[in-house]
C-alpha positions in Angstrom: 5.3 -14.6 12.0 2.9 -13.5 9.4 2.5 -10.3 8.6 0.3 -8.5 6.6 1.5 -5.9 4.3 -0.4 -2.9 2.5 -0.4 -2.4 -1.0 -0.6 1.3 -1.8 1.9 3.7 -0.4 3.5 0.4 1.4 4.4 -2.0 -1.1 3.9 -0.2 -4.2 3.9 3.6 -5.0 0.5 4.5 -6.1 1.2 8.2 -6.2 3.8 7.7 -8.8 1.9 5.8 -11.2 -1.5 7.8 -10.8 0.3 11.4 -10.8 2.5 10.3 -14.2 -1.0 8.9 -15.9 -2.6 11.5 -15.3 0.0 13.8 -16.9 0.1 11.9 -19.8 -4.1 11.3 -20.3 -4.9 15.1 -19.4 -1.6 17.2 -20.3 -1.7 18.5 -16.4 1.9 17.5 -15.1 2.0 16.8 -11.2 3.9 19.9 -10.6 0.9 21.8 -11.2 -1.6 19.0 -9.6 -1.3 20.8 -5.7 1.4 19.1 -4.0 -0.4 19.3 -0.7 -3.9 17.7 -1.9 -1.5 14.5 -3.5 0.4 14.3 -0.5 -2.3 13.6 1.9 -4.1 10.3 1.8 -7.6 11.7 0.2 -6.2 12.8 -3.3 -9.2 13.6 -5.0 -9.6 17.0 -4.7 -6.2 17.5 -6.8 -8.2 16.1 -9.8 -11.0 17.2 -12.0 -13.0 14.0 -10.9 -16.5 13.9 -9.1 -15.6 11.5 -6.9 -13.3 8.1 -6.7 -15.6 5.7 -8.5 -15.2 8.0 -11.7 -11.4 8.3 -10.8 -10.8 4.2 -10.0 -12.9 3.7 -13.5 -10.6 6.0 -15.3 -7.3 4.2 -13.7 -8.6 0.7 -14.8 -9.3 2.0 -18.6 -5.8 3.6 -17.8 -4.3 0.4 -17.4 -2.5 2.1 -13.7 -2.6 -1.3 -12.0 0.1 -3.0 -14.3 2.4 0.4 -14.0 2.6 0.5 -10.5 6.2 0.9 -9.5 7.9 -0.7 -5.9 8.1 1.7 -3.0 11.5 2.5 -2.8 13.3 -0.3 -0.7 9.9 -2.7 -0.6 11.4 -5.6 -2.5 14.2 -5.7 -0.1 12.4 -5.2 2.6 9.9 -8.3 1.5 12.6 -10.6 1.0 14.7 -9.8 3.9 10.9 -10.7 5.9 10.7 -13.7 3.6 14.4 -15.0 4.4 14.2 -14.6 7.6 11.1 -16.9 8.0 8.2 -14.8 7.3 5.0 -15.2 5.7 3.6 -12.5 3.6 0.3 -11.5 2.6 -0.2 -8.4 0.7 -3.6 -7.1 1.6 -5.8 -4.0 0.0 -9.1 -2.1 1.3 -9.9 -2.2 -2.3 -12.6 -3.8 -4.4 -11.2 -6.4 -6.1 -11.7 -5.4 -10.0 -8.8 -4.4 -12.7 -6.8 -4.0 -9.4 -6.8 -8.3 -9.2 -5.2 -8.6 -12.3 -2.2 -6.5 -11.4 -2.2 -7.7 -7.9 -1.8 -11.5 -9.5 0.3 -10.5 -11.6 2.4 -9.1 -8.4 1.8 -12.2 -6.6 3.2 -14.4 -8.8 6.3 -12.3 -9.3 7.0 -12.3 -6.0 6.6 -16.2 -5.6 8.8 -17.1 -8.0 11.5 -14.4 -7.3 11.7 -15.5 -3.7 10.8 -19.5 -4.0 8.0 -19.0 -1.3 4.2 -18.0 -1.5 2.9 -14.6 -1.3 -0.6 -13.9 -1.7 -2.7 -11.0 -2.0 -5.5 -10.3 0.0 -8.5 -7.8 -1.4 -10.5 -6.7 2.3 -13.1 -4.2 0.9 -13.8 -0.9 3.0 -11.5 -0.4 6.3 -11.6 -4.0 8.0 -7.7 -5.0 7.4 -7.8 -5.8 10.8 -9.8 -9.1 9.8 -7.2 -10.5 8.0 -4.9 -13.6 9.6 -2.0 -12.2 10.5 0.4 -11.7 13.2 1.6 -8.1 12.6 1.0 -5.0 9.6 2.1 -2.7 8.3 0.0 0.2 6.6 -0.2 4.1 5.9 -3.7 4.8 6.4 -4.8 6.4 9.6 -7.9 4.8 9.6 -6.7 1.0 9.2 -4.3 2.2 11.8 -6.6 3.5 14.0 -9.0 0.3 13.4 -5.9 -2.3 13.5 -5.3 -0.5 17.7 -8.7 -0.7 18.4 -9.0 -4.4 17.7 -5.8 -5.0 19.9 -3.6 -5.8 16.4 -0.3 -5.1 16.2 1.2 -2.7 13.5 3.5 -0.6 12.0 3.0 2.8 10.5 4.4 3.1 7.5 5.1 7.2 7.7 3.8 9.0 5.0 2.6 12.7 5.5 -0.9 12.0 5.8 -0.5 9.7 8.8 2.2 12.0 10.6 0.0 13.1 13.3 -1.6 9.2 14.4 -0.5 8.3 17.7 -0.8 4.3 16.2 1.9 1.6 16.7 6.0 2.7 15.9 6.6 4.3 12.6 9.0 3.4 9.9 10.3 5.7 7.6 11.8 3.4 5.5 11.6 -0.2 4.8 15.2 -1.0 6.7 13.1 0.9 9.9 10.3 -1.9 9.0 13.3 -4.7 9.9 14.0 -3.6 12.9 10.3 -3.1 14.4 9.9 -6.5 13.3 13.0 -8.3 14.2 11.7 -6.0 18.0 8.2 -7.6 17.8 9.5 -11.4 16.4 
């Protein structure tokens, strides 16, 4: 089966990386940074930027995309889905940009660590749903919401901004993600 799996939130923990950098560029910890803003899936409002061109410039200069760390559980996860027969693609609503460097970077990794192909897939705005794949799994209500209404399956990869969608089984964890998929295989 191929199945394509979200970068952000999913795969790798973007809250982590942006929350520490922006500690250490602007002396405002993420303890103070209101907990609720950063835990749902529009951010913004927790920083002092305009809007989230100004914020994705400031990540690249910021070098974020290289200091991403794994999603506790995600490399596991992606190599159990791998050894059992899998194919991967890692896909992202973003713009392709600093973020392609790091993603290749990823991509490569994860080739050579598990002696088969992973690619990474940049799908601009919120049409994940175009990408080849069999199955996916994702944390953003609206990929969710577009990935049911073009008859795709998924997985919701729970997170507390996507508590409330009534989209596809959730997984709390990437050992959850096994099972849903061993279900759907």
């Amino acid at each position: 089966m191929k199945i394509a799996c979200d970068i952000d939130h999913v795969t790798l923990d973007f809250r982590a990386a942006w929350t520490e950098l922006y500690f250490t560029w602007f002396d405002r910890h993420p303890v103070d940074i209101d907990a609720e803003a950063v835990d749902k899936w529009n951010f913004l409002p927790s920083t002092h930027f305009k809007d989230y061109d100004e914020f994705y410039e400031w990540f690249d200069v910021a070098n974020g995309w290289a200091k991403l760390p794994f999603v506790t559980g995600a490399l596991g996860g992606l190599w159990s889905l791998v050894k059992a027969g899998h194919n991967i693609e890692l896909v992202t609503a973003r713009n392709p940009g600093a973020a392609r460097v790091a993603a290749h970077g990823l991509a490569k990794d994860l080739t050579l660590a598990f002696a088969r192909p992973i690619q990474v897939s940049f799908l601009s705005g919120q049409n994940k749903w175009q990408a080849k794949a069999d199955v996916w799994i994702d944390d953003s209500p609206e990929v969710l919401k577009e990935l049911k209404a073009h008859s795709k399956k998924g997985i919701r990869f729970n997170k507390p901004w996507n508590k409330t969608s009534p989209y596809f089984a959730k997984a709390d964890d990437w050992f959850e993600v096994l099972n849903i998929v061993k279900g759907l295989a």
